[in-house]
ZAMARGU-4260 file (C-alpha; in steps of 0.2 Angstrom, whole numbers, plus 5000, padded with zeros to 4 digits):
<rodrens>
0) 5073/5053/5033 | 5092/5053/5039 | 5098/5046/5021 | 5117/5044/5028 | 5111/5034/5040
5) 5101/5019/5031 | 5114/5021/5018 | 5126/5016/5030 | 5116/5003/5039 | 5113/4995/5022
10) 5131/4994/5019 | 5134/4985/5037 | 5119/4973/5031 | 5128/4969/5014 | 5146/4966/5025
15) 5136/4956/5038 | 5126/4944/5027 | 5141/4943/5016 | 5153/4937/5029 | 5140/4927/5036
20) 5136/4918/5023 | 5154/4913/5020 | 5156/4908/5037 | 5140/4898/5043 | 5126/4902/5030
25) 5112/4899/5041 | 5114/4916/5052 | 5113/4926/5037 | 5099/4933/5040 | 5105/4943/5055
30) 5116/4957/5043 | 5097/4962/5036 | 5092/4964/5057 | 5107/4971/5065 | 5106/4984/5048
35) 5087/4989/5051 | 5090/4991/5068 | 5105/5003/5066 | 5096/5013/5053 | 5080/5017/5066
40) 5092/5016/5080 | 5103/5029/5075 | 5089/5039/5066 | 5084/5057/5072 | 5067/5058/5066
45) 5060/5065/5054 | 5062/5084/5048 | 5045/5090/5057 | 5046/5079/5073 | 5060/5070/5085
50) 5050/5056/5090 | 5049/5042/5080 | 5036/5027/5084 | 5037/5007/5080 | 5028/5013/5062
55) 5042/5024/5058 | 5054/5011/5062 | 5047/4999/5051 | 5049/5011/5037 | 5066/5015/5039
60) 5073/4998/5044 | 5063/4991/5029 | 5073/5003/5018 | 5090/5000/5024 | 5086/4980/5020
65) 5080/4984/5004 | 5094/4995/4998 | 5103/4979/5007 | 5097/4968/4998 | 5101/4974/4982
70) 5119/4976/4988 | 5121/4957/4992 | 5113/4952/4975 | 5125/4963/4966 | 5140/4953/4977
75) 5132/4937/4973 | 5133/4940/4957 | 5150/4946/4956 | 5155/4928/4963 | 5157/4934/4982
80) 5148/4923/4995 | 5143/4904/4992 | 5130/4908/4979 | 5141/4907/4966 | 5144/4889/4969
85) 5125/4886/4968 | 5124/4895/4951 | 5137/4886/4945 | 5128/4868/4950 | 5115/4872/4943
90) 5123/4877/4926 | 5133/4862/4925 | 5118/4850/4928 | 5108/4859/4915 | 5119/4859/4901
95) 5113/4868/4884 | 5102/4881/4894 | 5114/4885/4906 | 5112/4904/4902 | 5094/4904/4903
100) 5091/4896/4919 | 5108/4905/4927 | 5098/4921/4922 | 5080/4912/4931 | 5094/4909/4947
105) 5102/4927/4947 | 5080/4933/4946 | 5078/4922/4960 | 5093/4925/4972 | 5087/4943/4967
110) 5067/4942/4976 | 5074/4932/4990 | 5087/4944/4995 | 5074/4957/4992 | 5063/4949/5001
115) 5073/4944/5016 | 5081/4959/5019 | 5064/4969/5019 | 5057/4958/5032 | 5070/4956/5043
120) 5075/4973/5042 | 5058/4978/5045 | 5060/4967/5062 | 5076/4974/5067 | 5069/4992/5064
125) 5055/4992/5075 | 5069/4983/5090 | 5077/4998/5085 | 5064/5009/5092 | 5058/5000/5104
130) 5079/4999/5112 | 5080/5017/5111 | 5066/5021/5122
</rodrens>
C-alpha cells in the first residue's frame, strides 16, 4: 500500500470535515468520501501488481477514513469544529458528573467518527477505482 498517499488523503478528510462542519454541518460526511476516493484514486497498487479492483479500493479508502477519523476526534477535542459547543451543553445540563459523561461524549464522538469515516471512505474508495478506469 502507498502509505504517503492514505496518509495525505486522510489529512484532506480531517481538513474537509473539519471545515464543513463549521460551515454547514450536514455535508460533513463528504471529507471522509472525497478522502477515500483520493487515497485509491491516486494509489499505484500494490507492490506485486498494478491493477487494483473495487476490493482493493475498499481497503485503502477504508483506511484513509479511519486514520481520518481519529484526526477529526483529536480536533474535536481540542475545541475545533462545533462539537465542542455540544460537550459543553451537555456538561452544563449535567452538573456534578460533568467529567464522567463529558468522557461518555468524547467515547461517543470517537465511534461515530470512526465509524463514519470508515464507511464513507469505504464508499469514496471504491468510486475511486471505478473513476480511474
Amino acid at each position: 500500500m502507498d502509505w504517503k498517499i492514505i496518509g495525505l488523503s486522510a489529512l484532506i478528510n480531517t481538513f474537509i470535515t473539519t471545515v464543513l462542519s463549521l460551515i454547514f454541518f450536514p455535508l460533513f460526511f463528504l471529507g471522509p468520501l472525497i478522502g477515500g476516493f483520493l487515497a485509491s484514486y491516486l494509489s499505484k497498487g500494490y507492490e506485486d501488481y498494478d491493477k487494483m479492483d473495487e476490493k482493493d479500493g475498499a481497503v485503502v479508502g477504508a483506511i484513509s477514513g479511519l486514520i481520518g477519523g481519529v484526526l477529526i476526534t483529536i480536533l474535536f477535542i481540542l475545541g475545533i469544529g462545533d462539537i465542542s459547543t455540544i460537550i459543553e451543553l451537555i456538561s452544563t445540563q449535567l452538573g456534578a458528573f460533568t467529567g464522567y459523561f463529558t468522557l461518555i461524549t468524547v467515547y461517543i464522538i470517537f465511534q461515530f467518527s470512526l465509524f463514519i469515516g470508515f464507511i464513507f471512505g469505504l464508499i469514496g474508495g471504491v468510486m475511486g477505482v471505478l473513476v480511474k478506469r
